[in-house]
Backbone as ProteinMPNN parsed JSONL, in Angstrom:
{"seq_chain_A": "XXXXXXXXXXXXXXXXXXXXXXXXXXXXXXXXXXXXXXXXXXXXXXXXXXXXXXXXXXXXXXXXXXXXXXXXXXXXXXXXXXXXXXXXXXXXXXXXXXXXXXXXXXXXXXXXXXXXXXXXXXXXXXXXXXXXXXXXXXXXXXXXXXXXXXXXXXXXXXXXXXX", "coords_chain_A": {"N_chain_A": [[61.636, 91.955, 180.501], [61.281, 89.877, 182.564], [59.193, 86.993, 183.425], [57.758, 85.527, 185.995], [58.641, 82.54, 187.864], [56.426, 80.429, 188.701], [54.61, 81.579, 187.242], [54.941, 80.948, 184.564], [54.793, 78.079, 184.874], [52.176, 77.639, 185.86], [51.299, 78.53, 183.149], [51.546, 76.094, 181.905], [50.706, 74.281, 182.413], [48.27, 75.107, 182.18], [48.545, 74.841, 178.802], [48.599, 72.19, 179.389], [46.463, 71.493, 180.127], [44.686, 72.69, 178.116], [44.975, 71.68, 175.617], [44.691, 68.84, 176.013], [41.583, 68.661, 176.156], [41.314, 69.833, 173.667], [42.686, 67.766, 172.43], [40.624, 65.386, 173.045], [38.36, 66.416, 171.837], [38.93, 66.067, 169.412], [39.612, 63.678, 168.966], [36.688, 62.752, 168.598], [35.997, 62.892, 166.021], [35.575, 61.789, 162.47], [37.446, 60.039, 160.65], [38.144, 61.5, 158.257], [36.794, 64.098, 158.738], [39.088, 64.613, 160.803], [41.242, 64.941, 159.196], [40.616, 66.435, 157.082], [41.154, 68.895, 154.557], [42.267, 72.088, 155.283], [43.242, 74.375, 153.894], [45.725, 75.887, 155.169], [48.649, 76.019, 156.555], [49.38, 73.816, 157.791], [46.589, 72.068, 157.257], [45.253, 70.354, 158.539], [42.451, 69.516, 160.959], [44.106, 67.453, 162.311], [47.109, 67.919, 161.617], [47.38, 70.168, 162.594], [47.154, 69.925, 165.636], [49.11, 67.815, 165.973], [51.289, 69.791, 164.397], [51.777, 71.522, 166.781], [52.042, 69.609, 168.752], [54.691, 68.508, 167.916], [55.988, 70.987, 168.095], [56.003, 71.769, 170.997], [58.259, 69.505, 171.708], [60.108, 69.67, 170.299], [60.962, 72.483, 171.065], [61.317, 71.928, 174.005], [63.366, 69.776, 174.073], [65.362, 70.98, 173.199], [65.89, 73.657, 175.073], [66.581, 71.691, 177.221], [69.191, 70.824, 176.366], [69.036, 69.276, 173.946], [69.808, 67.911, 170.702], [67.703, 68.754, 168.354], [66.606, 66.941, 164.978], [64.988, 66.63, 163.047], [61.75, 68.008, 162.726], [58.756, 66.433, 162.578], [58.008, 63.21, 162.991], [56.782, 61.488, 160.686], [56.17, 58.429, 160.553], [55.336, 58.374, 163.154], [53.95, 60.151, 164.502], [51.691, 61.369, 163.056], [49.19, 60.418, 164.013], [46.368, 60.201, 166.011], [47.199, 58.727, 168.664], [49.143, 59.544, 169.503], [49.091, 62.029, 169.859], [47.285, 61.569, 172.329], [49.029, 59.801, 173.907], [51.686, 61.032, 174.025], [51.903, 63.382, 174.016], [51.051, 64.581, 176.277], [52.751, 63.785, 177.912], [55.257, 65.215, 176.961], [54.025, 67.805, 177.584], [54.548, 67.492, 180.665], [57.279, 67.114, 180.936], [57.744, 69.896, 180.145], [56.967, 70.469, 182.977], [58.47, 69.499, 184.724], [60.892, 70.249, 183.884], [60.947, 72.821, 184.056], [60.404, 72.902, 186.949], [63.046, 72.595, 188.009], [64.286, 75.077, 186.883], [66.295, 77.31, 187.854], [66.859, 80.174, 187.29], [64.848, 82.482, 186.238], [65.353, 83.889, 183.43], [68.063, 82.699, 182.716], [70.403, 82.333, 179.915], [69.613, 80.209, 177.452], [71.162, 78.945, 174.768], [70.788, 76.891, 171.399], [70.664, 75.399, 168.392], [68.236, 76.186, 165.638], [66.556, 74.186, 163.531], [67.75, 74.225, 161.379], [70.108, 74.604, 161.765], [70.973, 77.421, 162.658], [72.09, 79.24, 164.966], [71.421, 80.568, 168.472], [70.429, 82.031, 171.168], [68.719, 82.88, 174.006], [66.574, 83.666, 176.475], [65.243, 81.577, 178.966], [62.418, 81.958, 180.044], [61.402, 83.6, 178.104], [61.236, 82.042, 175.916], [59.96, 79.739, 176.816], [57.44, 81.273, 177.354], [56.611, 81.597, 175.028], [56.44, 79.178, 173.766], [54.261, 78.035, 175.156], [52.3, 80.424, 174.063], [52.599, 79.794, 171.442], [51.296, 76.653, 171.211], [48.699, 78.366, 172.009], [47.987, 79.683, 169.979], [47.675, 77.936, 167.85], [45.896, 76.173, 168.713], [43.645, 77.325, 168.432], [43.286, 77.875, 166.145], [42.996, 74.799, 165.153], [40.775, 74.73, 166.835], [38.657, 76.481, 165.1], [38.695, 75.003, 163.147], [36.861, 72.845, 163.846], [35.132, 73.879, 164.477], [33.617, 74.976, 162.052], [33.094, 72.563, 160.842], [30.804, 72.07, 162.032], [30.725, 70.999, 164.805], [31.182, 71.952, 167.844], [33.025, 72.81, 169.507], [35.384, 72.258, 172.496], [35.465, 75.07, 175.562], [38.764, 76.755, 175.311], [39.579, 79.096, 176.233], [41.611, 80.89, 178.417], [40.731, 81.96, 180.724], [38.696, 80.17, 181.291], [40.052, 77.705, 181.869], [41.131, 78.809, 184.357], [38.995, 79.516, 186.294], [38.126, 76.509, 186.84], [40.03, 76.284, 188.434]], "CA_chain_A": [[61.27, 91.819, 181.885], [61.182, 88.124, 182.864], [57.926, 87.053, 184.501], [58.006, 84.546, 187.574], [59.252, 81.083, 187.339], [55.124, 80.105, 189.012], [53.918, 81.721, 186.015], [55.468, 80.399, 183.593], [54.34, 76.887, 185.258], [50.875, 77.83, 185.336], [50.845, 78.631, 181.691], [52.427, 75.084, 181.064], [49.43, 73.55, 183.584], [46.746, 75.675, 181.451], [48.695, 74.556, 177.783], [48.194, 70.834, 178.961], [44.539, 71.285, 180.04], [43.718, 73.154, 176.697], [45.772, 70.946, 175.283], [43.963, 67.436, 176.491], [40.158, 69.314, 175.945], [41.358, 69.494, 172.117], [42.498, 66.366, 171.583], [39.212, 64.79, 173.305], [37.081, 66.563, 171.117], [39.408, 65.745, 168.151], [39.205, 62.23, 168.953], [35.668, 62.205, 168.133], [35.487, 63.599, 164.971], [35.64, 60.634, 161.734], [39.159, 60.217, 160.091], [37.473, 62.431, 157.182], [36.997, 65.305, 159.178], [40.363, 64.727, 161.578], [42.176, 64.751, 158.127], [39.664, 67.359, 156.313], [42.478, 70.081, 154.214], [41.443, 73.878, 155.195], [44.298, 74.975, 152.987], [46.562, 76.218, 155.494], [49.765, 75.237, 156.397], [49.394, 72.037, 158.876], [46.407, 71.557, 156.563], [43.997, 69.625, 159.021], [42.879, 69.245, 162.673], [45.432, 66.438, 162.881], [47.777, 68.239, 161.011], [47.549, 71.484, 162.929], [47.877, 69.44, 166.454], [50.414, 67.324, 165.468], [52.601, 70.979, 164.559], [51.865, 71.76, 167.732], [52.771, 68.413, 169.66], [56.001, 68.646, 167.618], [56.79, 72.544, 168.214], [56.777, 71.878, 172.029], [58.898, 68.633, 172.073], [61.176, 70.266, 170.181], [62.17, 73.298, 172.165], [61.673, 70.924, 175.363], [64.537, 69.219, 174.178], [66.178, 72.626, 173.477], [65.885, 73.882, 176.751], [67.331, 70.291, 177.746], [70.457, 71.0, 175.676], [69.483, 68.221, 172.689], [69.433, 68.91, 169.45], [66.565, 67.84, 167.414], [67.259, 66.268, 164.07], [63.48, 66.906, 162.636], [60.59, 68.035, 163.655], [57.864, 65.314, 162.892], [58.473, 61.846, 162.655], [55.773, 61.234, 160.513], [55.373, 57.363, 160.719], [54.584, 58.057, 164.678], [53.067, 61.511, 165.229], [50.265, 61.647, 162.481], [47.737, 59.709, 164.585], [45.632, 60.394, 167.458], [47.898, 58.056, 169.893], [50.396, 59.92, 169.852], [48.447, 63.321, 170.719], [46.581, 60.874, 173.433], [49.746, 59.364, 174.599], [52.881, 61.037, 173.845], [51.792, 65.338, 174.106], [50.827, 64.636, 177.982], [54.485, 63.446, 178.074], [56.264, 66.036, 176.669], [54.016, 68.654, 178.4], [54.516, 67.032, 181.772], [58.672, 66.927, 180.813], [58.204, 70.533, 180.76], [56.698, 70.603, 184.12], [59.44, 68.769, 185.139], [62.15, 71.25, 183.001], [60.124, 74.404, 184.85], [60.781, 72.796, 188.588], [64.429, 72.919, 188.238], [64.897, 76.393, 186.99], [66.684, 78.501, 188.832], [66.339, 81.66, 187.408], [64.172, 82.274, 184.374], [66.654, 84.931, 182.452], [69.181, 82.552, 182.177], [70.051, 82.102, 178.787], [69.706, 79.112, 176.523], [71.874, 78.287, 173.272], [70.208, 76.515, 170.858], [69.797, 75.736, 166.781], [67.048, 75.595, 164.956], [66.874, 72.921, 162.833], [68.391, 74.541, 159.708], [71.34, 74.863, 162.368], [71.542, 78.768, 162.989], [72.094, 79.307, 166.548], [70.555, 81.446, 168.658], [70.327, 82.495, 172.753], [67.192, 83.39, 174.411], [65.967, 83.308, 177.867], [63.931, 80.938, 179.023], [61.066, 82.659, 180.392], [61.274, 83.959, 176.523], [61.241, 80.249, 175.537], [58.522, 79.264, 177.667], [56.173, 82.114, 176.485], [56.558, 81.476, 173.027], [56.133, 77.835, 173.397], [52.609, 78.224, 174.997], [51.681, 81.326, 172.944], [52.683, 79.201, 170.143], [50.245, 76.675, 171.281], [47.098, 78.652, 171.945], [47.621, 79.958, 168.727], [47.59, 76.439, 166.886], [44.707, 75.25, 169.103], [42.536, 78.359, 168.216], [43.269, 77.486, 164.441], [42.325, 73.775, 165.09], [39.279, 74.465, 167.708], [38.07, 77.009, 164.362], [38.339, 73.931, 162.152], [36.259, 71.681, 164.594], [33.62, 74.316, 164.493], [33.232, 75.004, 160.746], [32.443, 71.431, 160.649], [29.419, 72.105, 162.573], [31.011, 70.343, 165.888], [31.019, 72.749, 168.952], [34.875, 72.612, 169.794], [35.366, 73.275, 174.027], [35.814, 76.351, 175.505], [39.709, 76.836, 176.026], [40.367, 80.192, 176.722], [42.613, 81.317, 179.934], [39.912, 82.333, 181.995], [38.037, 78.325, 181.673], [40.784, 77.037, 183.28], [41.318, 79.474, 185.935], [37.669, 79.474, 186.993], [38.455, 75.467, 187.586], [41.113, 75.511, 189.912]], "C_chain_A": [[60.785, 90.391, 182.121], [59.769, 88.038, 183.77], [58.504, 85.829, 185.686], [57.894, 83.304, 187.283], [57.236, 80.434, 187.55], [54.316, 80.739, 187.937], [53.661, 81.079, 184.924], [54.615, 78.527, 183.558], [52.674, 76.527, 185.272], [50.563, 77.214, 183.991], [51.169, 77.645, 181.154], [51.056, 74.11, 181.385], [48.334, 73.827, 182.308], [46.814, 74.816, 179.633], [48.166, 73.152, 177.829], [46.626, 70.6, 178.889], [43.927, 72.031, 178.825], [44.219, 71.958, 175.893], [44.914, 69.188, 175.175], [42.585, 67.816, 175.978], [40.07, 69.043, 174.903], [41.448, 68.088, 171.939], [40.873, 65.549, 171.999], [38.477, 65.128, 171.947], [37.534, 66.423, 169.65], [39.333, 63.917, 167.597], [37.269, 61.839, 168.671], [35.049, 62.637, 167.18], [36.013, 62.02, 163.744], [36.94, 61.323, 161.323], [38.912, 61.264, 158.793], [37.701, 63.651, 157.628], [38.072, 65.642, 159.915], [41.295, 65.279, 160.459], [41.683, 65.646, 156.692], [41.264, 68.75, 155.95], [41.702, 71.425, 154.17], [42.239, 74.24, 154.65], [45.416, 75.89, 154.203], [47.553, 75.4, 155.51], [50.163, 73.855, 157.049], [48.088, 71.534, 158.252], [45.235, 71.446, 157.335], [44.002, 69.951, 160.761], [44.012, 68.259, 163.283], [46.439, 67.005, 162.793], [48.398, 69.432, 162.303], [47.855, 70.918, 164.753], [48.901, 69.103, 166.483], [52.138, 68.429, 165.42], [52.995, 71.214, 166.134], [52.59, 70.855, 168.877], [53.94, 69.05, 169.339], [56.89, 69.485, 168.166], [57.509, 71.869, 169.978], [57.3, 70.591, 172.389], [60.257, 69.368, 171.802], [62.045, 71.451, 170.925], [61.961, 72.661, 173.631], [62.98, 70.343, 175.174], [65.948, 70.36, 173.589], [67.028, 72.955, 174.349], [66.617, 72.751, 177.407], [68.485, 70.508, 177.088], [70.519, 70.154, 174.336], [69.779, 69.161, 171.575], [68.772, 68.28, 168.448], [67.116, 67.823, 166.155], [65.92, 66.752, 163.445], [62.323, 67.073, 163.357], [59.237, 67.164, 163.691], [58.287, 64.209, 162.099], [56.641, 61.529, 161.795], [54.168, 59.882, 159.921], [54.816, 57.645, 162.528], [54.349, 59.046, 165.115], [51.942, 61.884, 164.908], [49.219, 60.566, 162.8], [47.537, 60.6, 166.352], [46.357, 59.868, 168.534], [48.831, 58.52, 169.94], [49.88, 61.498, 170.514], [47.848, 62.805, 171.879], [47.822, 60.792, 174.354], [51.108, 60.392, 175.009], [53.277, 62.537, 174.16], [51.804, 65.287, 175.392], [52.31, 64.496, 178.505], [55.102, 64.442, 178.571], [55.701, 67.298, 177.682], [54.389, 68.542, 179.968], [56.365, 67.139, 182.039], [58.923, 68.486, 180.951], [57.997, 71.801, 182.032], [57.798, 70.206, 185.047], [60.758, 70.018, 184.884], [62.097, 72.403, 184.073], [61.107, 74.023, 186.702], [62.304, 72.546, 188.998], [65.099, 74.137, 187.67], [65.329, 76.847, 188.016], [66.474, 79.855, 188.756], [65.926, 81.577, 185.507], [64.737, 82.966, 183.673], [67.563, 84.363, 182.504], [69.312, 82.685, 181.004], [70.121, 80.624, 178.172], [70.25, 78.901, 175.169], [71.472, 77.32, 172.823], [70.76, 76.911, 169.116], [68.934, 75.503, 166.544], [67.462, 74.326, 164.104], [67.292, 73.262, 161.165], [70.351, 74.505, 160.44], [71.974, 76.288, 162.768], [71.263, 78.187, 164.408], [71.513, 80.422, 167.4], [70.822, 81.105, 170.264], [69.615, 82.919, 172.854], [67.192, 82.878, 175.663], [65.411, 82.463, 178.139], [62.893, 81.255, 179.405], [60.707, 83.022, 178.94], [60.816, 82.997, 176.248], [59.965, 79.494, 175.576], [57.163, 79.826, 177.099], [55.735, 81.736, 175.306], [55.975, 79.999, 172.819], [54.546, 77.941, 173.575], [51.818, 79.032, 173.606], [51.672, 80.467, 171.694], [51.25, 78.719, 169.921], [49.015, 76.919, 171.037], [46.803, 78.949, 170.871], [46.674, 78.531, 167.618], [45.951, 76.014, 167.349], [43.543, 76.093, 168.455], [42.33, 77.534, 166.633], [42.105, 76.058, 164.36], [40.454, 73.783, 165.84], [37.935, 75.189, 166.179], [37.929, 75.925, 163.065], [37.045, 73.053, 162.704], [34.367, 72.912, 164.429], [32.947, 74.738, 162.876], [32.23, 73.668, 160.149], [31.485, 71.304, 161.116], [29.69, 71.438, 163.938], [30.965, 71.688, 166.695], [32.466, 71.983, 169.576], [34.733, 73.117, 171.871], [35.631, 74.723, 174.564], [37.381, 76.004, 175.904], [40.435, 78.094, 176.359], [40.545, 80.4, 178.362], [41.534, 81.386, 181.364], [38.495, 80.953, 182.238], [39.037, 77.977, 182.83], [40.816, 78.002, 184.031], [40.292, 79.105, 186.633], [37.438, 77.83, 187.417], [39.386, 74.974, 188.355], [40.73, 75.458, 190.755]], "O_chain_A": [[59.7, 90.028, 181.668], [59.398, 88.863, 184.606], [59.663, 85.521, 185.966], [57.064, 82.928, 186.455], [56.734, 80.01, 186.509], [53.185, 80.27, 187.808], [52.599, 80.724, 184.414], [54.084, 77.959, 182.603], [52.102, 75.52, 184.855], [50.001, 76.174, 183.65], [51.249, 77.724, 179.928], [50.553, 73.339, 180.568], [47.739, 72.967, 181.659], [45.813, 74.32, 179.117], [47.5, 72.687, 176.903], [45.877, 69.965, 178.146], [42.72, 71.951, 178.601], [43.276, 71.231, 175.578], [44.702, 68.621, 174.103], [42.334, 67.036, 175.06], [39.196, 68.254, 174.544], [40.595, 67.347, 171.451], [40.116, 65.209, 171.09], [38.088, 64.286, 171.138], [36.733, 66.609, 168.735], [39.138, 63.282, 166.561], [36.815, 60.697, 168.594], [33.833, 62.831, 167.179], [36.805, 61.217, 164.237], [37.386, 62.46, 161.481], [39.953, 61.841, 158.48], [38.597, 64.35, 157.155], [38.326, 66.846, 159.929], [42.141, 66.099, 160.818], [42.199, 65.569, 155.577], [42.045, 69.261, 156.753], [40.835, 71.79, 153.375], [42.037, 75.387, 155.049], [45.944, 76.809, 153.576], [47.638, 74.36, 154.857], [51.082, 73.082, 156.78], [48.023, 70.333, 158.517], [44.257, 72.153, 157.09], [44.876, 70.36, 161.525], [44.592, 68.301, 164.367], [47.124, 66.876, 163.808], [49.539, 69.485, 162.763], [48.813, 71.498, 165.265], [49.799, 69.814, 166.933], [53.268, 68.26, 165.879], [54.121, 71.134, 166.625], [53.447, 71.235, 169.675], [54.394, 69.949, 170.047], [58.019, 69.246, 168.594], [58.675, 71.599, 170.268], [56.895, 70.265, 173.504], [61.171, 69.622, 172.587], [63.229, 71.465, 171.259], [62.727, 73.155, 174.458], [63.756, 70.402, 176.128], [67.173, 70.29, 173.694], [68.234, 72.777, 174.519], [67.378, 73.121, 178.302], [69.174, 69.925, 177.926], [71.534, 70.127, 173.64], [69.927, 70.376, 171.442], [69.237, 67.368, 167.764], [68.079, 68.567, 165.972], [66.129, 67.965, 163.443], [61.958, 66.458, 164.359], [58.608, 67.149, 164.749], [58.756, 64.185, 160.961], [55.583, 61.408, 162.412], [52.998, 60.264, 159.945], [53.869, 56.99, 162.963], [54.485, 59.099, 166.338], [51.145, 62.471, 165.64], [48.541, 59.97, 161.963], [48.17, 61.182, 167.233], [46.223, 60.543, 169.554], [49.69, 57.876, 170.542], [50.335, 61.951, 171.564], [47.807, 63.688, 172.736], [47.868, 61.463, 175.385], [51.483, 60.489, 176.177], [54.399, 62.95, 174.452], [52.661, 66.02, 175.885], [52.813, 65.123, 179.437], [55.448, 64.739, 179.715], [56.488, 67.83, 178.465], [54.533, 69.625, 180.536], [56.778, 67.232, 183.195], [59.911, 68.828, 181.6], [58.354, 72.967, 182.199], [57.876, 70.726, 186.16], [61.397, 70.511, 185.813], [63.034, 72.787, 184.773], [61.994, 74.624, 187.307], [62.668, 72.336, 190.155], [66.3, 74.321, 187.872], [64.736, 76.783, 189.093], [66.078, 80.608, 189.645], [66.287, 81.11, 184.427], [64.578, 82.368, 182.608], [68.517, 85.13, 182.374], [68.322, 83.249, 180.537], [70.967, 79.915, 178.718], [69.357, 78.604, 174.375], [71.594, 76.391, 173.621], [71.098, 77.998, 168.647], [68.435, 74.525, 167.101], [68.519, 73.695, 164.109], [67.117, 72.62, 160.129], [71.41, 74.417, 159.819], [73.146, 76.417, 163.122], [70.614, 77.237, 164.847], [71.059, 81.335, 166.709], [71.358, 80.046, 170.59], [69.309, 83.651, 171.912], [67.716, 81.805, 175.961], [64.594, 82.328, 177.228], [62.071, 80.507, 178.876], [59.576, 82.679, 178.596], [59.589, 83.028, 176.341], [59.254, 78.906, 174.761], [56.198, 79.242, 176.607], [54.619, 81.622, 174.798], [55.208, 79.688, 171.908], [53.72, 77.947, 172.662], [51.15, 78.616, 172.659], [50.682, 80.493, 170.963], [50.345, 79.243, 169.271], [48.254, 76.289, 170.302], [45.672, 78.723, 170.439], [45.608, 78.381, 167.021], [45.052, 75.651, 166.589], [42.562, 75.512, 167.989], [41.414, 76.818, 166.227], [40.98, 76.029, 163.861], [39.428, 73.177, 165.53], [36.789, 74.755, 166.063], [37.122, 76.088, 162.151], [36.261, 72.611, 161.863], [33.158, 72.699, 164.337], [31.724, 74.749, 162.728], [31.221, 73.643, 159.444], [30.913, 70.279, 160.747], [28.586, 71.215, 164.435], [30.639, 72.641, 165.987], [32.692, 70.835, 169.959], [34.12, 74.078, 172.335], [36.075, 75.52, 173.737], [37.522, 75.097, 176.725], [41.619, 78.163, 176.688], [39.755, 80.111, 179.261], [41.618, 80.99, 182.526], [37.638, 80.907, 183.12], [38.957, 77.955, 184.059], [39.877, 77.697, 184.766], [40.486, 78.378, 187.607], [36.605, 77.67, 188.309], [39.612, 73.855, 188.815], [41.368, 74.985, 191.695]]}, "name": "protein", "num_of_chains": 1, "seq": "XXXXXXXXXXXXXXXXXXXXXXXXXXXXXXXXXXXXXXXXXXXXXXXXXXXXXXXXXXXXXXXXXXXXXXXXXXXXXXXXXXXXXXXXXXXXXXXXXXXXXXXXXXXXXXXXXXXXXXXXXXXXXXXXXXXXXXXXXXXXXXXXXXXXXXXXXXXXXXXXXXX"}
């Protein structure tokens, strides 16, 4: 059941403002703790942004018809200026992507980057990309607080209560 193209756009609105909150409060942590290994799989707060930047460039340029070649470049994604500069981008590209849908159940053809192929909706697409997201940020905001930092609030109902 497809949700509504203004939804979808929302949840892209809410990903950048959780999205921006993190990096702030990631930017003021020492390169020690940015780069601190919790043993998972992205490793660090940089680490675990960084996936995240990556994830949604990559199916942005999906959804656009490219076809990504790798997912982090990792002379120019593992720093802070590129989560400062380069994430506002991509989320803003797919603010941009969103306002020329036409109908969110089209489908999209796509590979991953091993090269299977695959079709999916975009409203599907979309979901997943955020959801992805909040997931990642939760991970990273639970690193920021182990360290004894006080990470922002970013759950759904912050931003709403500031529009």
């Amino acid at each position: 059941m497809p949700v509504e193209l203004s939804t979808l756009q929302q949840h892209f609105a809410y990903a950048a403002w959780a999205s921006a909150r993190l990096v702030d409060a990631a930017g003021k942590l020492s390169d020690a703790e940015l780069t601190r290994d919790f043993g998972t799989s992205d490793k660090s707060v940089l680490g675990t942004l960084v996936h995240t930047f990556a994830a949604d460039r990559v199916w942005l340029a999906r959804v656009r018809g490219n076809v990504p070649t790798r997912f982090i470049d990792v002379e120019q994604d593992m720093k802070m200026s590129a989560l400062e500069n380069d994430w506002p981008q991509v989320l803003a590209g797919w603010q941009e992507y969103l306002a020329g849908v036409g109908d969110v159940a089209a489908p999209v053809s796509y590979k991953d980057l091993k090269g299977n192929p695959y079709t999916t909706p975009i409203w599907q697409i979309a979901l997943h990309v955020v959801n992805h997201g909040t997931h990642h940020r939760g991970q990273a905001a639970g690193f920021i607080r182990t360290m004894g930092h006080t990470p922002p609030p970013l759950d759904l109902i912050f931003y709403y209560r500031q529009l």
